[in-house]
C-alpha positions as CSV (number, residue, x, y, z in Angstrom):
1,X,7.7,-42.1,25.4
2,X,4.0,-41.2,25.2
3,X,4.9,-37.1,27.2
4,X,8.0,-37.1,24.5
5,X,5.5,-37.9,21.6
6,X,2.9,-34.9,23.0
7,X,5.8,-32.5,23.5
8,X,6.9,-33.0,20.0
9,X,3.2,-32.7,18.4
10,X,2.9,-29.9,20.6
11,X,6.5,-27.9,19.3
12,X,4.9,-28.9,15.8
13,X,2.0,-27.3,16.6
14,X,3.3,-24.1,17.5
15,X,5.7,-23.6,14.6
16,X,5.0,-20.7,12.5
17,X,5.7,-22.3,9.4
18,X,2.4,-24.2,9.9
19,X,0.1,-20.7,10.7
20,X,-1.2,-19.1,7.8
21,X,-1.0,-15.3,6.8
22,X,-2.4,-13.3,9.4
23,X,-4.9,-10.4,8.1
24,X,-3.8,-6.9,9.2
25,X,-6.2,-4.1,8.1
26,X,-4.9,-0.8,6.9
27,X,-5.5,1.4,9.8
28,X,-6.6,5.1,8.0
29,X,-5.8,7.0,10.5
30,X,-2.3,6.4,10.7
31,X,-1.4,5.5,6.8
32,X,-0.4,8.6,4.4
33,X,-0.7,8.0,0.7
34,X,1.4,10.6,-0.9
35,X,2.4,11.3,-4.3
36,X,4.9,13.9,-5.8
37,X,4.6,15.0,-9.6
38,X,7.3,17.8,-11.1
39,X,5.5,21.2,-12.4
40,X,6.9,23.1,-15.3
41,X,10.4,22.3,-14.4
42,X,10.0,24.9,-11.5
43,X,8.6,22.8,-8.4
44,X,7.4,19.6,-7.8
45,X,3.6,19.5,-5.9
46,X,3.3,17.1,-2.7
47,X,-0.4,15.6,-2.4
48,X,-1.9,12.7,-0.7
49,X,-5.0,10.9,-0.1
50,X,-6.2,10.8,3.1
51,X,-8.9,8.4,2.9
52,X,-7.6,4.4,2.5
53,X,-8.5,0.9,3.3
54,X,-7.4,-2.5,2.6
55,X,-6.3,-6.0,4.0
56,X,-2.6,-6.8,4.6
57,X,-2.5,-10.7,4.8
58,X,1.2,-11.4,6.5
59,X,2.8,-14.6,6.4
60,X,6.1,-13.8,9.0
61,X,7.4,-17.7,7.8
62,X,7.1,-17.4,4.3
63,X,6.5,-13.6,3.4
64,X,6.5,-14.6,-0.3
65,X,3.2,-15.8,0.5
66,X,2.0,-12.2,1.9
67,X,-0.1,-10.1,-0.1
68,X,-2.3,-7.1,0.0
69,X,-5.6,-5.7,-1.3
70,X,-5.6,-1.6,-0.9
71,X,-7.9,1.1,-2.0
72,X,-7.7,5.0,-1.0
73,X,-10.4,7.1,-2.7
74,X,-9.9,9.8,-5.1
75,X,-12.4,12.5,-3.2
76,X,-9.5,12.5,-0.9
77,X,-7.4,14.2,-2.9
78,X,-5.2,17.5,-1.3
79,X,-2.7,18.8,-2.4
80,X,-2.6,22.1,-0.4
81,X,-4.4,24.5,-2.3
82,X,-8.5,24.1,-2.9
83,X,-8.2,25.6,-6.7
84,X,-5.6,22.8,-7.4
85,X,-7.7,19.9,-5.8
86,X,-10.8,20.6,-7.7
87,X,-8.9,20.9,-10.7
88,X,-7.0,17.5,-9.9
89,X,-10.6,15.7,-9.0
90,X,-11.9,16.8,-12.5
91,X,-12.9,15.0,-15.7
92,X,-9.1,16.2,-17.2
93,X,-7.1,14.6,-14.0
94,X,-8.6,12.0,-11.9
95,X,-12.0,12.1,-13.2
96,X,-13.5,11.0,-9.2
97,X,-16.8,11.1,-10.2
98,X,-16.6,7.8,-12.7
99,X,-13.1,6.4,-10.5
100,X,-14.0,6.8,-7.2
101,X,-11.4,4.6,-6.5
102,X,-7.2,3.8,-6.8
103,X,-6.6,0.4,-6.2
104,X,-3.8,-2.4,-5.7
105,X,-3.9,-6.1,-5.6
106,X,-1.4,-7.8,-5.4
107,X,0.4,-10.5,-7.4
108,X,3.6,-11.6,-6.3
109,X,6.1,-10.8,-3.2
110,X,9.5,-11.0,-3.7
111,X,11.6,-10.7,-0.2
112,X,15.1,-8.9,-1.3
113,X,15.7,-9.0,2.2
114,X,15.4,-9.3,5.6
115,X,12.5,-6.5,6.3
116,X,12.3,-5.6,2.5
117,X,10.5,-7.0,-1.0
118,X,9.1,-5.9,-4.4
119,X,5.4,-6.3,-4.2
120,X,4.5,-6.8,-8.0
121,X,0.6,-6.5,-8.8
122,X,-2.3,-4.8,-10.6
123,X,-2.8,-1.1,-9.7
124,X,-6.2,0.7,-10.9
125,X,-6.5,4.5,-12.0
126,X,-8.7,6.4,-13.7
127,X,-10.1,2.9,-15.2
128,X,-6.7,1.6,-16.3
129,X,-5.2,-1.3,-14.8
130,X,-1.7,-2.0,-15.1
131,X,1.5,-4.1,-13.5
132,X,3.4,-1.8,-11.2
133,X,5.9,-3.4,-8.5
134,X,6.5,-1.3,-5.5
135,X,9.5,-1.1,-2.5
136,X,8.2,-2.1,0.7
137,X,10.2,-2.0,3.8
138,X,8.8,-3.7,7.1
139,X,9.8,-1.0,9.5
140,X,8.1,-3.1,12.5
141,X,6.0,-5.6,13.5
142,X,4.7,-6.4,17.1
143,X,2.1,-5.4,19.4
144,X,1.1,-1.9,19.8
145,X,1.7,-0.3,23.5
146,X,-1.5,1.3,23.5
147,X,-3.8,-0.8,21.8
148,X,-2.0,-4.2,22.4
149,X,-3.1,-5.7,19.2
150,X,-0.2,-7.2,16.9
151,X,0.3,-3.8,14.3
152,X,2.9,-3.7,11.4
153,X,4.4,-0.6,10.0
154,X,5.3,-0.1,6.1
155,X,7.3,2.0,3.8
156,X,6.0,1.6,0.4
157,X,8.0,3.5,-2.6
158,X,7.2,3.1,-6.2
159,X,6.0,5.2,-9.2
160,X,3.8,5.3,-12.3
161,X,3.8,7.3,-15.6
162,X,0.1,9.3,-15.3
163,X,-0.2,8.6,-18.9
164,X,-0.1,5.0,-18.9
165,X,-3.7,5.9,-17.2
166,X,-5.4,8.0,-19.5
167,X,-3.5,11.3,-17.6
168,X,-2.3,13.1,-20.1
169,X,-3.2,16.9,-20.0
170,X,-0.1,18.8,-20.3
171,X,1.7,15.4,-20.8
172,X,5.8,16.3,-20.9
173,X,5.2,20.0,-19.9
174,X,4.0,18.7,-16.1
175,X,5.5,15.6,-15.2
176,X,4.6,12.5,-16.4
177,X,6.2,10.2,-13.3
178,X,4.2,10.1,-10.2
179,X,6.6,9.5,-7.6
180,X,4.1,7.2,-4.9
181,X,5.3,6.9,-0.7
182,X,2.6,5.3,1.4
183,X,3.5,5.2,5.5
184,X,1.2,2.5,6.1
185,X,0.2,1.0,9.7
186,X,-1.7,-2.2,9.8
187,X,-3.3,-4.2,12.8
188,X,-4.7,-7.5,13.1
189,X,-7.5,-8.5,15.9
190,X,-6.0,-8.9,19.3
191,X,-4.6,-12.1,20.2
């Protein structure tokens, strides 16, 4: 009875409902932040920031208990022409030099299915914090050939209105939705 007993404390042991959310951290190098905004009617202008960071805490049991803390900073701005950049990272636009910094936090995951959810929270710009929920599709998660670290891949969709932030030179003439898609790639500490 006693190696029946062990075995069973052992299975117990092992279960995943029992391990709590592991951390993943937002690998830079390999996560795009893009946004997409109309101009005029005529076009609409790609950017991205290329410079991001934050802690993806993953919970494969129970990924309503997931949640993230993300950052990418607003010097990292491009949006493919140097005149337009400037002009995006000044006091009228994005203001970097008093909001260094875009930020969500997470408040709530909602799985809507089996490698999606809505991930509600609190997302900072330009010193305005408001509820936004955004799409996020797991599109992998498992250990990484070349690194063999446990690494998860994201697509995160979602969108604000710039004037909810403060944004609101040429408000209605450029677009006021900013259309948000982050590829994100995120690895925990080797196993």
């Amino acid at each position: 009875m006693k190696p029946l007993f062990l075995a069973a404390a052992l299975a117990l042991a092992a279960t995943p409902a029992l391990a709590a959310p592991v951390a993943y951290t937002i690998d830079p190098t390999h996560t795009q932040t893009t946004f997409e905004i109309d101009r005029f009617g005529f076009t609409t202008i790609f950017g991205a920031f290329t410079a991001s960071e934050g802690t993806i805490w993953i919970d494969e049991a129970d990924p309503s208990k997931s949640r993230v803390e993300a950052s990418v900073k607003t010097a990292s701005l491009a949006a493919g022409d140097p005149t337009r950049d400037d002009h995006l990272k000044g006091e009228r636009w994005l203001n970097v030099a008093a909001h260094p910094l875009v930020t969500f936090k997470s408040t709530k995951v909602t799985p809507t299915g089996k490698d999606t959810a809505d991930v509600a929270g609190d997302f900072t710009l330009n010193g305005v914090t408001k509820p936004v929920v955004f799409k996020v599709k797991l599109n992998k998660i498992g250990v990484a050939p070349g690194s063999g670290k446990p690494t998860a891949g994201f697509t995160i969709l979602g969108e604000v209105d710039r004037t909810d932030y403060g944004i609101s030179v040429a408000a209605g003439v450029i677009g006021n939705r900013v259309g948000i898609r982050i590829e994100a790639l995120a690895v925990a500490p080797a196993q």
